[in-house]
ROZA-851252 format. One line per field, with one value per atom (N, C-alpha, C): residue number from 0; residue in one letter; z, x, y; atom name. Coordinates in steps of 0.1 Angstrom, whole numbers. Layout:
num <- [NUM, ...] $
residu <- [A, ...] $
zz <- [Z, ...] $
xx <- [X, ...] $
yy <- [Y, ...] $
atome <- [CA, ...] $
//
This chain:
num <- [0, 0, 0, 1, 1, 1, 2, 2, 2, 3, 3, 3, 4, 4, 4, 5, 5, 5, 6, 6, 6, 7, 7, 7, 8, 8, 8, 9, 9, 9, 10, 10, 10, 11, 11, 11, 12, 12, 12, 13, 13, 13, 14, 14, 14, 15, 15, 15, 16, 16, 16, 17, 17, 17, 18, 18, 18, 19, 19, 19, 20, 20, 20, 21, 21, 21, 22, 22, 22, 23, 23, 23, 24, 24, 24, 25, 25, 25, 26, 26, 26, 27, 27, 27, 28, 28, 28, 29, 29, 29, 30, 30, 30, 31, 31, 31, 32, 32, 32, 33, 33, 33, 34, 34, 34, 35, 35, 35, 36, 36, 36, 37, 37, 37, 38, 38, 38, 39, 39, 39, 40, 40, 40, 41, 41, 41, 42, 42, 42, 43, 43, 43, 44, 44, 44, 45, 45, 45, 46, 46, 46, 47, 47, 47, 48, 48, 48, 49, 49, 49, 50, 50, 50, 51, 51, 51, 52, 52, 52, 53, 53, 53, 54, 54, 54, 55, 55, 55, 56, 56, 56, 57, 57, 57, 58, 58, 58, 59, 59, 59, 60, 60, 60, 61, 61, 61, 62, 62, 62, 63, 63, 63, 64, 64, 64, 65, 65, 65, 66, 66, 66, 67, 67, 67, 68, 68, 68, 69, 69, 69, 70, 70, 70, 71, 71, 71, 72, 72, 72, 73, 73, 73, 74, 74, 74, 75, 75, 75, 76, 76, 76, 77, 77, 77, 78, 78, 78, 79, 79, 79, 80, 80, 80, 81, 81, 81, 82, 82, 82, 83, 83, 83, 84, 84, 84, 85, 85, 85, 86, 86, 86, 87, 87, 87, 88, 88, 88, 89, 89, 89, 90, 90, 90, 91, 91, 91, 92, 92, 92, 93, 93, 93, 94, 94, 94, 95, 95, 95, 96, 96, 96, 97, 97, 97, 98, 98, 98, 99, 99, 99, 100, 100, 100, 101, 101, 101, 102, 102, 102, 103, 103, 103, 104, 104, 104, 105, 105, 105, 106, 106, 106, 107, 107, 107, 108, 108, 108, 109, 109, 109, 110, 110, 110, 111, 111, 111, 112, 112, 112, 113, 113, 113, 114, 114, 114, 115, 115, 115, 116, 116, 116, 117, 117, 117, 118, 118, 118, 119, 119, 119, 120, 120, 120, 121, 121, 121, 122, 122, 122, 123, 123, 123, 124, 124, 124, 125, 125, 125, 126, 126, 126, 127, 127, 127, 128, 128, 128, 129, 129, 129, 130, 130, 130, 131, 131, 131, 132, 132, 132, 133, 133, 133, 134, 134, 134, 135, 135, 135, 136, 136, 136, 137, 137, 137, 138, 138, 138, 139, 139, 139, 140, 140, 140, 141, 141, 141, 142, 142, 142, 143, 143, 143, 144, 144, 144, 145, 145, 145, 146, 146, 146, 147, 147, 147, 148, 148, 148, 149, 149, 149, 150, 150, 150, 151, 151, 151, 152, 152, 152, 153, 153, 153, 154, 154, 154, 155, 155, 155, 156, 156, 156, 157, 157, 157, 158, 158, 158, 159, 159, 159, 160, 160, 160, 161, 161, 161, 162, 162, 162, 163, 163, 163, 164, 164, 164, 165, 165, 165, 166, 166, 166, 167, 167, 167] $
residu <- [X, X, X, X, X, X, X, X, X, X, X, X, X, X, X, X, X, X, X, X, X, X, X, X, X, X, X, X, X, X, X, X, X, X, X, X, X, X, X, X, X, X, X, X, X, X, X, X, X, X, X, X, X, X, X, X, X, X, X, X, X, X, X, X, X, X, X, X, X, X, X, X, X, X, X, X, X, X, X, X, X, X, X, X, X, X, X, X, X, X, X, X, X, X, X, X, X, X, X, X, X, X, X, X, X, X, X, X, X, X, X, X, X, X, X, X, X, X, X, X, X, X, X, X, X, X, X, X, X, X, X, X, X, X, X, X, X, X, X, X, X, X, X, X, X, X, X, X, X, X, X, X, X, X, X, X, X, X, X, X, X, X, X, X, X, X, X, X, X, X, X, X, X, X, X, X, X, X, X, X, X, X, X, X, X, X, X, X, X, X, X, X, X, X, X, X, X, X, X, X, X, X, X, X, X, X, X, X, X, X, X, X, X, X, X, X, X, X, X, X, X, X, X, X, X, X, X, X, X, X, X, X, X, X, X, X, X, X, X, X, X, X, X, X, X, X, X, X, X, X, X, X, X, X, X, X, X, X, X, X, X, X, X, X, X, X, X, X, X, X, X, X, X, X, X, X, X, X, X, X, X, X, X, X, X, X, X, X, X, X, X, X, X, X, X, X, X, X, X, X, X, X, X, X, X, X, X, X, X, X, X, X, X, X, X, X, X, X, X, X, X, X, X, X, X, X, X, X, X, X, X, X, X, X, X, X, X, X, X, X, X, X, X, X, X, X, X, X, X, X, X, X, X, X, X, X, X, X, X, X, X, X, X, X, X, X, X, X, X, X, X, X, X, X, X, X, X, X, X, X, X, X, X, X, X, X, X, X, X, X, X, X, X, X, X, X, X, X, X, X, X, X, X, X, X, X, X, X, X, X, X, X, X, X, X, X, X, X, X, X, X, X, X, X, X, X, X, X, X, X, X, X, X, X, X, X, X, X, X, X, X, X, X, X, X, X, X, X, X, X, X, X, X, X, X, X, X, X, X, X, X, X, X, X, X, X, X, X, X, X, X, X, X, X, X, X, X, X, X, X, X, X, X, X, X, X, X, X, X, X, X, X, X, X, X, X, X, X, X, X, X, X, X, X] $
zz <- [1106, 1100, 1089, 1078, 1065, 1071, 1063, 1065, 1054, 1056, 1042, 1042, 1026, 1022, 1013, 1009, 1000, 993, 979, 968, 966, 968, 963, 952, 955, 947, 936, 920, 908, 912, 916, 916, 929, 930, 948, 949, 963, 965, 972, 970, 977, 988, 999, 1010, 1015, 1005, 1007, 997, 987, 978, 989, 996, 1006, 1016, 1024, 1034, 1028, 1019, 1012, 1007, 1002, 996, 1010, 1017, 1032, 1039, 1038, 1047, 1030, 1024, 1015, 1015, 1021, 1019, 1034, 1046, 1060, 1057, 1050, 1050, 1038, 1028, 1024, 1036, 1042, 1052, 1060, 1066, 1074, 1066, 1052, 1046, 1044, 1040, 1035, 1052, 1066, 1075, 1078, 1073, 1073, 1073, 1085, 1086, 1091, 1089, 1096, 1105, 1118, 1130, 1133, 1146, 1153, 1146, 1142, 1140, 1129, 1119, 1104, 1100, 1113, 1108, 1119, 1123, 1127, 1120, 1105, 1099, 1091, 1092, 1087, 1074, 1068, 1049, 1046, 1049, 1051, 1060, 1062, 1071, 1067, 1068, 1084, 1086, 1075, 1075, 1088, 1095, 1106, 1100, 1089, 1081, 1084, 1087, 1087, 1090, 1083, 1084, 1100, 1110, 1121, 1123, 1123, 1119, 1113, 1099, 1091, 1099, 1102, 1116, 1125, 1130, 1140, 1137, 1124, 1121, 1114, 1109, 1109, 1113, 1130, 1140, 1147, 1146, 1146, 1135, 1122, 1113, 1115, 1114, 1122, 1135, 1144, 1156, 1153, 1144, 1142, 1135, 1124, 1114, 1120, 1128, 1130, 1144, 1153, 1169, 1169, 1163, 1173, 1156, 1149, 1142, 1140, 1128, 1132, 1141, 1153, 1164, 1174, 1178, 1178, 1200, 1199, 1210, 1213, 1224, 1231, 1234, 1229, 1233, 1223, 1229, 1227, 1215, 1206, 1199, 1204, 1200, 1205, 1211, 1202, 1204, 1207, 1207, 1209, 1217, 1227, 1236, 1229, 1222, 1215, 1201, 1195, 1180, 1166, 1171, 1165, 1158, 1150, 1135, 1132, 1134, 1127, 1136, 1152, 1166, 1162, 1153, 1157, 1149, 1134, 1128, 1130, 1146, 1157, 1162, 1156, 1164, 1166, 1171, 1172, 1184, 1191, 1208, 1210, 1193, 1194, 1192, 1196, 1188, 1181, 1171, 1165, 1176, 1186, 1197, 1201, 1204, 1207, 1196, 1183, 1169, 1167, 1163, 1162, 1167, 1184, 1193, 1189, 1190, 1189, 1176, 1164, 1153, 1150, 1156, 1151, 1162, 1171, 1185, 1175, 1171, 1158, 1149, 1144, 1128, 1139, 1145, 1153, 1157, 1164, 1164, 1149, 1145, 1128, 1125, 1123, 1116, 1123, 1135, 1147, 1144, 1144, 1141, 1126, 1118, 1105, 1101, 1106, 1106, 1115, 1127, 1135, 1128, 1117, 1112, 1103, 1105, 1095, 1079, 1078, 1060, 1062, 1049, 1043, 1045, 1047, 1046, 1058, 1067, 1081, 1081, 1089, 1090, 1105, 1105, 1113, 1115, 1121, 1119, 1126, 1109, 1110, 1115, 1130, 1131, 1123, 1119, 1109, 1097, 1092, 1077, 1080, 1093, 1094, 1089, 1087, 1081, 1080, 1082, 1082, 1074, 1077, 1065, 1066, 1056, 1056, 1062, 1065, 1067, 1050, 1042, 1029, 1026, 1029, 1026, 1032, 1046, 1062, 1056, 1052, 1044, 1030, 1024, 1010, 1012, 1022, 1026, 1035, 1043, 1048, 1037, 1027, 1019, 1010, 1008, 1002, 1012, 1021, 1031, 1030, 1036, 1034, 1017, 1008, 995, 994, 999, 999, 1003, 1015, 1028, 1019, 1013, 1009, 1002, 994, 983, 990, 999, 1007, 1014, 1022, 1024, 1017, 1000, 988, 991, 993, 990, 1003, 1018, 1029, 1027, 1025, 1024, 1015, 1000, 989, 994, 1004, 1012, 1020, 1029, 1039, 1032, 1025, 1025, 1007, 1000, 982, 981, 989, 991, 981, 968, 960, 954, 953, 949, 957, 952, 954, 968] $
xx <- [728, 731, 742, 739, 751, 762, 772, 784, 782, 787, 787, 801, 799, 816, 812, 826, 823, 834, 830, 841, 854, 867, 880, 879, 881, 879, 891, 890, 896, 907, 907, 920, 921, 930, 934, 950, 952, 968, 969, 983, 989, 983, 981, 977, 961, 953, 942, 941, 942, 943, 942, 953, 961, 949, 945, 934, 918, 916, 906, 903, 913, 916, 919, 926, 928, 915, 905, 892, 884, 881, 872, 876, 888, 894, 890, 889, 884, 873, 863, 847, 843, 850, 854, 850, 859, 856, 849, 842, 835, 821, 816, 806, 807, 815, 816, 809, 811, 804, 793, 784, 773, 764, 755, 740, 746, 757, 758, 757, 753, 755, 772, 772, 788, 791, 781, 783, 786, 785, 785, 799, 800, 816, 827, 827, 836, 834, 829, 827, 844, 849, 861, 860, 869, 869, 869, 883, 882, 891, 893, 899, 913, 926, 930, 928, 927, 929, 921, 924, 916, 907, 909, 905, 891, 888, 876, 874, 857, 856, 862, 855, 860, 878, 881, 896, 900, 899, 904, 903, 893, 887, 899, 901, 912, 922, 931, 941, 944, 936, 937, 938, 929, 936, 951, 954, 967, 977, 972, 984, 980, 971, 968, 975, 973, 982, 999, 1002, 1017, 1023, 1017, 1022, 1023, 1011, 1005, 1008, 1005, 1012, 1030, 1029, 1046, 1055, 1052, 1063, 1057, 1048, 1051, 1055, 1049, 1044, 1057, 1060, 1072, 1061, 1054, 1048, 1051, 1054, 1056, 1044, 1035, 1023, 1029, 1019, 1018, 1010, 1005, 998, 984, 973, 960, 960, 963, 960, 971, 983, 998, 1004, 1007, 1019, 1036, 1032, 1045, 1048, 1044, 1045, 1038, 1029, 1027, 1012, 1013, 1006, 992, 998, 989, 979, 975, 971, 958, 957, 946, 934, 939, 933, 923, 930, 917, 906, 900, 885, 873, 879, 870, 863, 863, 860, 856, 855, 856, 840, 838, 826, 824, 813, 820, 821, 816, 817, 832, 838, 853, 860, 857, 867, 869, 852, 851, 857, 852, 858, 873, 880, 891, 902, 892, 899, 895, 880, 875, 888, 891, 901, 914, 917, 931, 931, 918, 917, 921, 912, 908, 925, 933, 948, 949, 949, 961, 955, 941, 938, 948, 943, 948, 964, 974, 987, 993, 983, 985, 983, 975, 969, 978, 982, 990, 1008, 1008, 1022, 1020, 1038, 1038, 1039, 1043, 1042, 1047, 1038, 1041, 1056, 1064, 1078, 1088, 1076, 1079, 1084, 1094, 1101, 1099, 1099, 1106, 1110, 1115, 1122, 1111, 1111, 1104, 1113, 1113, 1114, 1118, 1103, 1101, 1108, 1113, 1118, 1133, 1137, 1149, 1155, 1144, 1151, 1143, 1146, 1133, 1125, 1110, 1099, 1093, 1084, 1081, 1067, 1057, 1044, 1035, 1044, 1035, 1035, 1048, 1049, 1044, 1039, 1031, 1016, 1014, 997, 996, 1008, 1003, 1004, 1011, 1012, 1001, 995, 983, 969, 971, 965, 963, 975, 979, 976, 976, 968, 953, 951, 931, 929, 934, 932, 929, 943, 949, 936, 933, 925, 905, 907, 894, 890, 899, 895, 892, 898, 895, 886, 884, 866, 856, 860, 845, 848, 856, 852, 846, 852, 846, 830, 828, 809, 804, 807, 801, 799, 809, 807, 797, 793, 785, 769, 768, 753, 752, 760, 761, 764, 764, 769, 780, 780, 795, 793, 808, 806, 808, 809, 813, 825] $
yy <- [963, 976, 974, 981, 981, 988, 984, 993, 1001, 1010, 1025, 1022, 1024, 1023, 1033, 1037, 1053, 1051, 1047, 1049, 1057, 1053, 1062, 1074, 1084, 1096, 1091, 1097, 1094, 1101, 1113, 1122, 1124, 1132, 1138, 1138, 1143, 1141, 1130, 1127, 1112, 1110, 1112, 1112, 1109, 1118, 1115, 1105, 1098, 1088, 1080, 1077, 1066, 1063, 1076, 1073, 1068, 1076, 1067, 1052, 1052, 1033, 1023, 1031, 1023, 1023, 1034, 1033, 1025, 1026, 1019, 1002, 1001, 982, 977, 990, 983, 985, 995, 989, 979, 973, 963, 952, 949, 939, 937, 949, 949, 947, 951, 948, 928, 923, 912, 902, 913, 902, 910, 918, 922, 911, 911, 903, 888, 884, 872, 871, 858, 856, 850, 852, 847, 833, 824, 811, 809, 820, 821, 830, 837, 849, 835, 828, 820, 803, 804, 792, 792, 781, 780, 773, 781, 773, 763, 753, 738, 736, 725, 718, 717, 719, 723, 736, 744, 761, 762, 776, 780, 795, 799, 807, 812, 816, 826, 841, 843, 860, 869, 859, 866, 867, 852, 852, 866, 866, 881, 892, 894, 902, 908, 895, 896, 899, 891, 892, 906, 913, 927, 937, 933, 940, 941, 930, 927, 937, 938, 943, 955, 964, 980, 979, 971, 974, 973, 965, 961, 974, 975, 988, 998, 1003, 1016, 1022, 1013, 1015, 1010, 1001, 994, 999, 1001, 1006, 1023, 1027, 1040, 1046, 1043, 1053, 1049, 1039, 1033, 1027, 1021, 1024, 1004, 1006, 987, 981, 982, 968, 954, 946, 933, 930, 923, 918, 915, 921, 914, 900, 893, 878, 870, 875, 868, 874, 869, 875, 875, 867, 862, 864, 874, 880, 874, 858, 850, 859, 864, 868, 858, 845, 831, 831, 835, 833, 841, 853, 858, 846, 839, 833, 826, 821, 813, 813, 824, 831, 818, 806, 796, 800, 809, 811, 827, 833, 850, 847, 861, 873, 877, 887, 899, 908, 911, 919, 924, 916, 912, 915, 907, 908, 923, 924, 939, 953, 947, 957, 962, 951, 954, 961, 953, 957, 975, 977, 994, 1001, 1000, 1000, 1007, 999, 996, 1004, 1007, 1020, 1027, 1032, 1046, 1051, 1043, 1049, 1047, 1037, 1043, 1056, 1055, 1072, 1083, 1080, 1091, 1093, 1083, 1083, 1090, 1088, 1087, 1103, 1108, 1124, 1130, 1127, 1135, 1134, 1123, 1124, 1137, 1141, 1151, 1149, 1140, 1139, 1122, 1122, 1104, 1098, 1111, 1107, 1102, 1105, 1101, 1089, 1083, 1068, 1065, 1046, 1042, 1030, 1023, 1008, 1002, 992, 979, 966, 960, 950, 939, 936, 926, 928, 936, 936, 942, 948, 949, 961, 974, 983, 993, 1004, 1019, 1019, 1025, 1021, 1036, 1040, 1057, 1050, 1063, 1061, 1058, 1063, 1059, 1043, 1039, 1023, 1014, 1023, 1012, 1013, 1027, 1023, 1014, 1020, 1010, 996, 988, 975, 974, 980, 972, 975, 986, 984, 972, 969, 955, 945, 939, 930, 935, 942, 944, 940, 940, 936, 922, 917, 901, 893, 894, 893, 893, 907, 912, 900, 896, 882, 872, 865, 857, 859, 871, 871, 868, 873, 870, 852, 845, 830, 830, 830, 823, 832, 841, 845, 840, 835, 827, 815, 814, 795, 799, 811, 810, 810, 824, 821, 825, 827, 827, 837, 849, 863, 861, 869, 875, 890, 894, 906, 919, 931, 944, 937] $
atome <- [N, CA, C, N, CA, C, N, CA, C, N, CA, C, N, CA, C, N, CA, C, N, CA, C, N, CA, C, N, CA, C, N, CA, C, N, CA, C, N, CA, C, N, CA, C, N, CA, C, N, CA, C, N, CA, C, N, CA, C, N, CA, C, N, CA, C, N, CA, C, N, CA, C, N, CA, C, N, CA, C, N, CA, C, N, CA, C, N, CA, C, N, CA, C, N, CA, C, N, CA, C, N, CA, C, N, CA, C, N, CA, C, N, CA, C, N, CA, C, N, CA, C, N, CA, C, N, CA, C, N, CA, C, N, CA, C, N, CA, C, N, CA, C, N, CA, C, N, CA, C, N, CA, C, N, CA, C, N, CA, C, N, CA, C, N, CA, C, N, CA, C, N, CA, C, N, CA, C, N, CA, C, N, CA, C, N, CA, C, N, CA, C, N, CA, C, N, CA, C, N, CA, C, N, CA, C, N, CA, C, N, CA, C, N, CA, C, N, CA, C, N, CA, C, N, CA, C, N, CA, C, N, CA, C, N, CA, C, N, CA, C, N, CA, C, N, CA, C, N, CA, C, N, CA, C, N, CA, C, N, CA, C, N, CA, C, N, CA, C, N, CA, C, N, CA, C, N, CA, C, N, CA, C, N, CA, C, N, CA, C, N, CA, C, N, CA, C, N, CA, C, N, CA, C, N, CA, C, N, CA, C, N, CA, C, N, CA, C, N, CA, C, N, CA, C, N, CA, C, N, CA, C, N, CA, C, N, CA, C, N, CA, C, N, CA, C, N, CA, C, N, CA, C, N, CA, C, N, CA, C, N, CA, C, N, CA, C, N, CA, C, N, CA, C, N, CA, C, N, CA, C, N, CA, C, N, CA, C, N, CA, C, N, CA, C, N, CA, C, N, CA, C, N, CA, C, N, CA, C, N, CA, C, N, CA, C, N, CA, C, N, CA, C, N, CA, C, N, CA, C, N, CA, C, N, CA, C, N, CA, C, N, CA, C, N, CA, C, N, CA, C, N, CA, C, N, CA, C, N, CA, C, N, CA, C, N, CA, C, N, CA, C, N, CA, C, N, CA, C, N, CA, C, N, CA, C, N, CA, C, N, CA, C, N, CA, C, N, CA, C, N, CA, C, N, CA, C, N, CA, C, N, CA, C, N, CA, C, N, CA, C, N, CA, C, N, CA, C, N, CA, C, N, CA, C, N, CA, C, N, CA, C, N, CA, C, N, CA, C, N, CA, C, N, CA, C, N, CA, C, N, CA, C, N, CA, C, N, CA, C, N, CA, C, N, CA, C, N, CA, C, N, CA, C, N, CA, C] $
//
């Protein structure tokens, strides 16, 4: 099955700008593992990297769960794949699915939307851990915007490695 991805509208207000480009960069990734098998979305780049599509997969669930549950929302879970805050752990998907990757990362949007709609304005804060200092909801999307970007490029190489796949 294709992923539908639906182009960013030219104009709009901040907000819906923000949700658009945040849903157009997750079906971004989710297109780039279209049609592969498990053996193909867990092929790693080179050696030592542990880098792969499923990897990204994961590690994305992770940063929707980090941003979006434990700092906006201010909610105590654990990290998908780390008990211990370790970020690098989801990269590992030598032993994943897409079943599992998947599961978990669609798991991950489905609160951020949910959190993200139920906030009252972009201007909403809350303390980031990691950076040590209050963050609005506009800065939590435009930075995982900026990772699904980061990330998105590194997908076009590991699928050009898998089957010549380049592009959009």
């Amino acid at each position: 099955m294709a992923t539908e991805r639906i182009s960013p509208p030219s104009t709009g207000g901040e907000r819906e700008m923000l949700r658009a480009y945040l849903d157009f960069h997750r079906a971004t990734l989710a297109m780039k593992c279209d049609g592969l098998s498990d053996d193909d979305l867990r092929r790693r780049s080179m050696p030592p990297s542990a880098l792969s599509l499923l990897g990204l997969v994961r590690h994305m669930a992770e940063v929707e769960r980090a941003w979006f549950r434990r700092t906006i929302n201010g909610e105590d879970v654990p990290l998908v794949w780390s008990a211990d805050g370790d970020f690098q752990a989801a990269y590992d998907a030598s032993a994943s699915t897409r079943a599992e990757a998947f599961g978990a990362w669609q798991a991950e949007v489905e609160h951020s939307r949910r959190i993200e709609a139920e906030a009252a304005s972009l201007d909403v804060t809350a303390y980031a851990p990691r950076w040590g200092e209050h963050v609005s909801l506009r800065l939590v999307m435009l930075h995982v915007i900026h990772e699904y970007a980061r990330h998105n490029g590194h997908a076009d190489f590991l699928r050009e490695g898998i089957d010549g796949v380049v592009g959009a």
